[in-house]
C-alpha positions in Angstrom: 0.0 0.0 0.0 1.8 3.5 -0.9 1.0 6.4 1.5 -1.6 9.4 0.6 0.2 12.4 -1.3 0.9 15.4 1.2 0.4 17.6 -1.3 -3.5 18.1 -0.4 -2.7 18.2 3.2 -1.9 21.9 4.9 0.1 22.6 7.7 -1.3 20.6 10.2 -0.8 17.4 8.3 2.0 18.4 6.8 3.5 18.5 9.9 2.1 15.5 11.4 3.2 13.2 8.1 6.8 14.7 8.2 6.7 13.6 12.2 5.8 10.4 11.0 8.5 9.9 7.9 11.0 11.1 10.9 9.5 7.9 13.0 9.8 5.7 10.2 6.1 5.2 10.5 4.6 2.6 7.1 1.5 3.6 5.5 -0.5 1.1 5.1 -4.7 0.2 4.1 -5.7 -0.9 7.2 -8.5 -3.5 7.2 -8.8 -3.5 3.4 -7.9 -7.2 3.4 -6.4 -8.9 6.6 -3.9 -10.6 4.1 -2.9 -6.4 3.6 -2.5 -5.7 7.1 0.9 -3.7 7.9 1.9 -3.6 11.7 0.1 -1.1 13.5 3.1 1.2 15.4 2.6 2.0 19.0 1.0 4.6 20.7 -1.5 7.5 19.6 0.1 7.3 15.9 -1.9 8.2 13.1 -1.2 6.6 9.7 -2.0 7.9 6.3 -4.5 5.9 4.6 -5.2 4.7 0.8 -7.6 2.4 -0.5 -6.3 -0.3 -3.1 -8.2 -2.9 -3.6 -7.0 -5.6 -5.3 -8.4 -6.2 -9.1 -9.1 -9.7 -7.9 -11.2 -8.7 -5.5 -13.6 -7.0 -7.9 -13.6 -9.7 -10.5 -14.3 -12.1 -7.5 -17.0 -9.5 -7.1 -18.8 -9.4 -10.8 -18.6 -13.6 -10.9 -20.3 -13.6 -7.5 -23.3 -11.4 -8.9 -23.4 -13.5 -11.6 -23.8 -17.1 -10.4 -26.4 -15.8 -8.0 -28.8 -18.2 -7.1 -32.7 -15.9 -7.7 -35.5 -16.6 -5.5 -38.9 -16.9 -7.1 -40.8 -13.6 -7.9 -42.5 -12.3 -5.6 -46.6 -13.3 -5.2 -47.4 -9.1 -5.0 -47.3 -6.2 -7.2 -45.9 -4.0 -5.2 -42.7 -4.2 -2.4 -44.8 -5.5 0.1 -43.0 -8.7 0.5 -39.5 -6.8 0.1 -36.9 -5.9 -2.5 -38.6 -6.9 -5.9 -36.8 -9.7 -8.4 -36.9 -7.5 -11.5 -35.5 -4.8 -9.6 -32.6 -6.8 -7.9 -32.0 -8.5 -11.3 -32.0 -5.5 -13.0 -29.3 -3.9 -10.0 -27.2 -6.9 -10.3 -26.6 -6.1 -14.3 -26.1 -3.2 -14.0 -23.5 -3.9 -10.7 -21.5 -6.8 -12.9 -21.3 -5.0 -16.2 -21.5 -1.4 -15.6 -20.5 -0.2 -12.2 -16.8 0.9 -11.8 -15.7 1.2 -8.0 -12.4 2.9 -9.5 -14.3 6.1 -9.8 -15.3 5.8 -5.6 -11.5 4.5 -5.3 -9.9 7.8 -6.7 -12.5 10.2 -5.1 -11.7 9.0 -1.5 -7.7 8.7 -2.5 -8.1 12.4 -3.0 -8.7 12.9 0.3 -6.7 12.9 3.1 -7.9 9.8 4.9 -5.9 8.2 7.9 -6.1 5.5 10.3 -5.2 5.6 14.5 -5.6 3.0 17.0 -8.3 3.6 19.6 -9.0 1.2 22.7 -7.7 -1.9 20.5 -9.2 -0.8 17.2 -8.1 1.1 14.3 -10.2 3.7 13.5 -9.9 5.0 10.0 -10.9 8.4 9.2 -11.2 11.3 6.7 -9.8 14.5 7.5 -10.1 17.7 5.7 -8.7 20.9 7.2 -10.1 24.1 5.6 -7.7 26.9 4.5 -10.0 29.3 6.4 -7.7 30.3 9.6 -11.1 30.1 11.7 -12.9 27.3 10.8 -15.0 25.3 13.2 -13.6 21.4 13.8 -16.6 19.4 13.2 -16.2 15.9 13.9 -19.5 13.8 11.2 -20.4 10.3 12.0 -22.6 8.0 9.6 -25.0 5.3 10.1 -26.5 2.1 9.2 -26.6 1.3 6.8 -24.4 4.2 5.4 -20.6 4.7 5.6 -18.2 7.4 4.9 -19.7 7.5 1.3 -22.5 9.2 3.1 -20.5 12.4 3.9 -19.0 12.8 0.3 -21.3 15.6 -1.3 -21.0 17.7 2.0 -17.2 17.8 2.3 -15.8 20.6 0.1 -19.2 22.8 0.7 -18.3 22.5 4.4 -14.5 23.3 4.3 -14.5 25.6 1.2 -17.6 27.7 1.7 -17.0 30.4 -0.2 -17.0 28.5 -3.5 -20.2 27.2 -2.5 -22.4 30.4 -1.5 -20.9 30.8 1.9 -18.4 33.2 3.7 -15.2 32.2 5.5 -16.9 32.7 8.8 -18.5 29.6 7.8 -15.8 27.2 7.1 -15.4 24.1 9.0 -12.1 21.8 9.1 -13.9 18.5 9.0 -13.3 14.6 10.7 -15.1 11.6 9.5 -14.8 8.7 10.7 -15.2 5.2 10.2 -17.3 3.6 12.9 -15.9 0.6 14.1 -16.7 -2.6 12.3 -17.8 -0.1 9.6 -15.9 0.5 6.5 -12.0 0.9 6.7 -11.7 0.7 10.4 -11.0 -2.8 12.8 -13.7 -4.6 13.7 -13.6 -5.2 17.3 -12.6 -8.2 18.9 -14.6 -7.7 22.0 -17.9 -6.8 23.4 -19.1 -2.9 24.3 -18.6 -1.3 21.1 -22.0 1.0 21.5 -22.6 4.8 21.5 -21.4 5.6 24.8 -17.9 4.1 23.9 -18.1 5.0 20.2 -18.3 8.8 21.5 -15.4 8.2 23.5 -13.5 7.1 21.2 -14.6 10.1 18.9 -13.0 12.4 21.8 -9.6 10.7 21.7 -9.8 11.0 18.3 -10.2 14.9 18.7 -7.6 14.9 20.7 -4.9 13.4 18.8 -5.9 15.8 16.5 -5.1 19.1 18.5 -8.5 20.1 18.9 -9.7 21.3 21.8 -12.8 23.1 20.6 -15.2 21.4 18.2 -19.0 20.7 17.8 -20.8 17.1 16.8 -23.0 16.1 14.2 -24.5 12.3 13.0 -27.5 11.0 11.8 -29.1 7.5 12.1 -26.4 5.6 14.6 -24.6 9.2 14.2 -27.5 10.7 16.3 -26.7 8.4 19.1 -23.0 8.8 19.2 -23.2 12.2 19.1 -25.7 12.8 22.0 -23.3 10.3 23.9 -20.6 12.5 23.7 -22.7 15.7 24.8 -24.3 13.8 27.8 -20.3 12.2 29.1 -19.5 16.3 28.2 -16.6 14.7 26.8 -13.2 17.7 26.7 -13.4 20.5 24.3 -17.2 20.0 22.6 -19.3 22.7 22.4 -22.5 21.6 20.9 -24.2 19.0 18.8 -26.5 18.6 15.5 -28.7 15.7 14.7 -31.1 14.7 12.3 -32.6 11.5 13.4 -33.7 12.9 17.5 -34.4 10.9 20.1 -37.6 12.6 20.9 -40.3 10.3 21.3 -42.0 10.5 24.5 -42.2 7.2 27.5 -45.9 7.2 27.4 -46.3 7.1 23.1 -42.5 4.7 23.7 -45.2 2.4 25.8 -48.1 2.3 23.4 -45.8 1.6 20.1 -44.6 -1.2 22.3 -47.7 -2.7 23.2 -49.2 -2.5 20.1 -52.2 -0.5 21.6 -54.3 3.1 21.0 -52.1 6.3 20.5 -52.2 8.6 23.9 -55.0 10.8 24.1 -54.5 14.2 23.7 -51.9 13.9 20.8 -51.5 17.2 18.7 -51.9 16.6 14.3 -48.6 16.5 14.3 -47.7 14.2 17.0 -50.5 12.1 16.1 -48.8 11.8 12.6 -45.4 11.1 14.1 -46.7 8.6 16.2 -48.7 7.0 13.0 -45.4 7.2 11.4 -43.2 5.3 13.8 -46.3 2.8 14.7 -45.9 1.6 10.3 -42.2 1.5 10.8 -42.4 -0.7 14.0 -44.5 -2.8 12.5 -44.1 -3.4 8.6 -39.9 -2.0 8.1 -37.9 -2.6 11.3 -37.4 -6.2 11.1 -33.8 -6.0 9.6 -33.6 -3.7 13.7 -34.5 -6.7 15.1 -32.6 -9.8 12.9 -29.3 -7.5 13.9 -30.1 -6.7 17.1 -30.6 -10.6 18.0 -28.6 -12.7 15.8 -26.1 -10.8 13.8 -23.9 -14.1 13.5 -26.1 -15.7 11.8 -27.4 -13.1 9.4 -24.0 -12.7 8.7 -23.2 -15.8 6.7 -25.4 -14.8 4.0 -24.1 -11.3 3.6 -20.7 -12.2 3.9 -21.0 -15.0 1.5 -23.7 -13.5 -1.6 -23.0 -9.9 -3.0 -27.0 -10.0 -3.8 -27.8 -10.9 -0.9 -25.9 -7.8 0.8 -27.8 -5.7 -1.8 -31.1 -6.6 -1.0 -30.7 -6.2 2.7 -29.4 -2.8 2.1 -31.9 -1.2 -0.3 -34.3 -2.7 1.2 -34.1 -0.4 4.3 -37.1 1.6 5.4 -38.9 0.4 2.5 -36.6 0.8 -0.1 -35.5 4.4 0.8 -31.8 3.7 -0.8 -33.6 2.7 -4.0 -36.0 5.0 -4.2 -34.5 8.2 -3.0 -30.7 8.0 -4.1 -28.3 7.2 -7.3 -28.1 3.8 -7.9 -24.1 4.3 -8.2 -24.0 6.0 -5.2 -25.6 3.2 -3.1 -23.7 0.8 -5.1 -20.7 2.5 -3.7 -21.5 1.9 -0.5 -22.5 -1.6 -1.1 -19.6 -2.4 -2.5 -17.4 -0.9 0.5 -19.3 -2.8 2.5 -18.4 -6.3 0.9 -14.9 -5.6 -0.1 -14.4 -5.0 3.6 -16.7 -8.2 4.3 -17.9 -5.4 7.3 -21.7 -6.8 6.7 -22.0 -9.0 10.2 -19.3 -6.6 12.1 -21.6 -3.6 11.4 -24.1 -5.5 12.2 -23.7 -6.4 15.9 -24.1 -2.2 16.8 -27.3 -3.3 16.8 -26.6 -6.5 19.2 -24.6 -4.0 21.1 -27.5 -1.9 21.5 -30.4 -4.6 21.8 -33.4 -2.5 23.3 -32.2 0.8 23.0 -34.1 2.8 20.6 -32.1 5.1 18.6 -35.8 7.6 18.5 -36.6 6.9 22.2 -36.1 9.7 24.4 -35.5 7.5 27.8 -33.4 4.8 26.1 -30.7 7.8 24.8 -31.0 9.7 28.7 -31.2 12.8 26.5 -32.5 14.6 29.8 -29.1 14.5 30.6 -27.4 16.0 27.9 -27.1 19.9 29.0 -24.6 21.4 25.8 -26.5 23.1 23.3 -28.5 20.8 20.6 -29.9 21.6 17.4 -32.4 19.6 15.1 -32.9 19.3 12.3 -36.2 17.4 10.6 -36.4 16.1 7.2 -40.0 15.3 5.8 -39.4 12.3 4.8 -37.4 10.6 7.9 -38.0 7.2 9.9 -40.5 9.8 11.3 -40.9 13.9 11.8 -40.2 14.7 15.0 -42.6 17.6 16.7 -41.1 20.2 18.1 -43.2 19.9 21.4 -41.5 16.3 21.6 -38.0 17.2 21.3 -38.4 20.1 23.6 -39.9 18.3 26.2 -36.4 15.2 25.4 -33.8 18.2 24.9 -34.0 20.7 27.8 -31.0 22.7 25.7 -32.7 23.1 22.5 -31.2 26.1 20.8 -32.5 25.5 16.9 -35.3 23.2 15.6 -36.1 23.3 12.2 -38.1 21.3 9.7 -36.8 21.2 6.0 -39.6 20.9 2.8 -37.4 17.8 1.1 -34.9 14.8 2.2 -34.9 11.7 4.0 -32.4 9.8 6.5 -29.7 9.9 4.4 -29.8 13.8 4.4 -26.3 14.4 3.6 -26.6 12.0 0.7 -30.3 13.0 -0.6 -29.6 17.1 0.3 -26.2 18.1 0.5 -27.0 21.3 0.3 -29.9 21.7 2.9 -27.6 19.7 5.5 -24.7 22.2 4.3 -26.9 25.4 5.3 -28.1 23.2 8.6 -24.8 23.3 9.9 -24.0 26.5 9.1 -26.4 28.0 10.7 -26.4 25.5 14.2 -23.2 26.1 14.7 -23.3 29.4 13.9 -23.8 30.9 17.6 -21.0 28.2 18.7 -18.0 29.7 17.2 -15.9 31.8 19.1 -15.6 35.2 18.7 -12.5 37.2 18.0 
């Protein structure tokens, strides 16, 4: 594996990669391949990163889509019974004949992207400092069942703004990590890898990294992680942003659990939150519970059929990959997620978590979380949070706002909405001169 080009890099990294040529420190792709492992050097040290993945690997990949073994077609007209076999057959074409992972290779290879150890793993991570003296550290953390490939679209708008509409006070020097198990980082090799040690980790991180004042911001398992880190107040974090909040209520928690009658007394739009999150119990979340229970076993399959890993991606929350995003770009993240075989690692967050709602006020203690907290609400989300919810789970709320278009994936579906999201949360949060 060669080592990423300091030529992108600015001071801060140039400095920190000339430390590291002085050490003797190798490069290498950690957790590409186990067979490409380098020895990880001692200490806090943080490696530069490059993805090369092997061309066997991806003609492995297009003979694996081929020899698939189809079910029969589905007894409906509609997705009702999941992912559709003329729509996976048409995917899997397109994946064996047309896709090029190259083009994904060479974007991320353009960016500095570097690895640390943490607690026992290796964290991998993308790190982009803007050439604005004042920009904001923000530290971004995906989801499931997202990656780094997430983050993509938002990373030169957030650290170059003023080619993108903004000013320089709006600049942000960005981290984005891998979550472990996820993507280019280790997969751990013991248990306790949830939020509360995820966040942690995140602060180390930040850290190593010299910075000592930053802000937070995730979405899906990123909403989590980053309210962990604002309830430990973990060093040097001022704030957080989320998109996916953990606002709903014990009493409506109780009735989506027993099946029963909404609360009385629910406003329009609580009553259509609680409507919303009631379907997605029911009818989408059973991929929540296979994880959260038996992610071994689950595994096998992923590990083992490229089709297989497919379907149980786009078929999340009904299809929302297929239906709201480029086929490439899910097919990017697919792919990342079987050339790292991270399927059944990724996976057991959900083991690791068993119980604990990501949307449930109580399960996330966000009562204790007392740094400021902004929101932001996406029409089309798991579910639209009401304001008078997450006022009543966030006693800091300083910003709630609802958007007109996007879903989960909001930095994938609306760069540019989550773009202006941040800029304005954070906003109040940067020091002044």
């Amino acid at each position: 594996m060669s080592s990423s080009s300091t030529s992108e890099i600015i001071d801060h990294d140039r400095r920190l990669l000339l430390g590291m040529v002085v050490m003797g420190v190798v490069a290498s792709a950690a957790n590409l391949l186990p067979s490409r492992l380098a020895a990880a050097p001692a200490g806090d040290a943080i490696r530069p990163f490059r993805v090369d993945v092997p061309e066997a690997q991806l003609v492995d990949l297009r003979q694996r889509i081929a020899a698939t073994r189809w079910p029969d077609q589905e007894t409906v007209s509609d997705r009702s019974q999941g992912n559709q076999l003329g729509t996976l057959r048409d995917l899997a074409r397109h994946w064996s004949t047309a896709y090029d992972w190259r083009k994904v290779e060479a974007r991320l290879n353009a960016l500095p992207m570097f690895v640390t150890e943490i607690d026992g793993v290796d964290i991998h991570f993308i790190h982009v400092r803007s050439r604005h003296e004042d920009a904001l550290p923000l530290i971004v953390t995906h989801g499931w069942p997202g990656s780094i490939i997430e983050q993509l679209k938002i990373i030169d708008p957030l650290t170059n703004p003023t080619a993108h509409g903004g000013s320089a006070s709006d600049a942000f020097h960005l981290v984005i990590p891998s979550m472990p198990g996820y993507g280019f980082s280790g997969k751990p090799r013991d248990r306790g890898w949830n939020p509360d040690r995820i966040g942690r980790a995140w602060a180390e991180l930040m850290r190593r990294l010299e910075y000592s004042r930053y802000v937070a911001q995730g979405g899906d398992w990123g909403s989590p992680v980053s309210s962990a880190m604002a309830r430990q107040r973990v060093a040097g974090l001022l704030g957080i942003h989320i998109n996916l909040p953990a606002a709903v209520p014990s009493e409506v928690a109780a009735s989506l659990a027993s099946g029963g009658p909404a609360p009385t007394g629910l406003s329009d739009k609580e009553r259509a939150a609680y409507d919303s999150l009631d379907m997605f119990y029911k009818k989408y979340r059973a991929y929540g519970a296979i994880m959260g229970t038996r992610p071994q076993t689950l595994g096998y399959a992923l590990a083992d059929s490229p089709v297989g890993l497919a379907a149980w991606i786009f078929d999340y929350n009904n299809g929302e990959p297929e239906r709201r995003l480029d086929r490439d770009d899910v097919l990017d993240n697919v792919t990342l997620y079987w050339l790292t075989n991270s399927a059944t690692s990724a996976a057991r967050l959900y083991w690791e978590t068993a119980g604990q709602s990501v949307v449930l006020s109580a399960a996330q203690m966000t009562q204790e979380i007392s740094l400021p907290v902004a929101i932001s609400v996406f029409p089309d989300e798991v579910y639209r949070a009401p304001e008078s919810w997450a006022r009543r789970a966030y006693r800091n709320l300083v910003s709630f706002r609802e958007l007109d278009k996007g879903g989960h994936f909001a930095a994938w579906e609306q760069p540019e909405l989550l773009v202006a999201e941040l800029r304005s949360a954070f906003r109040p949060l940067r020091p002044t001169r």
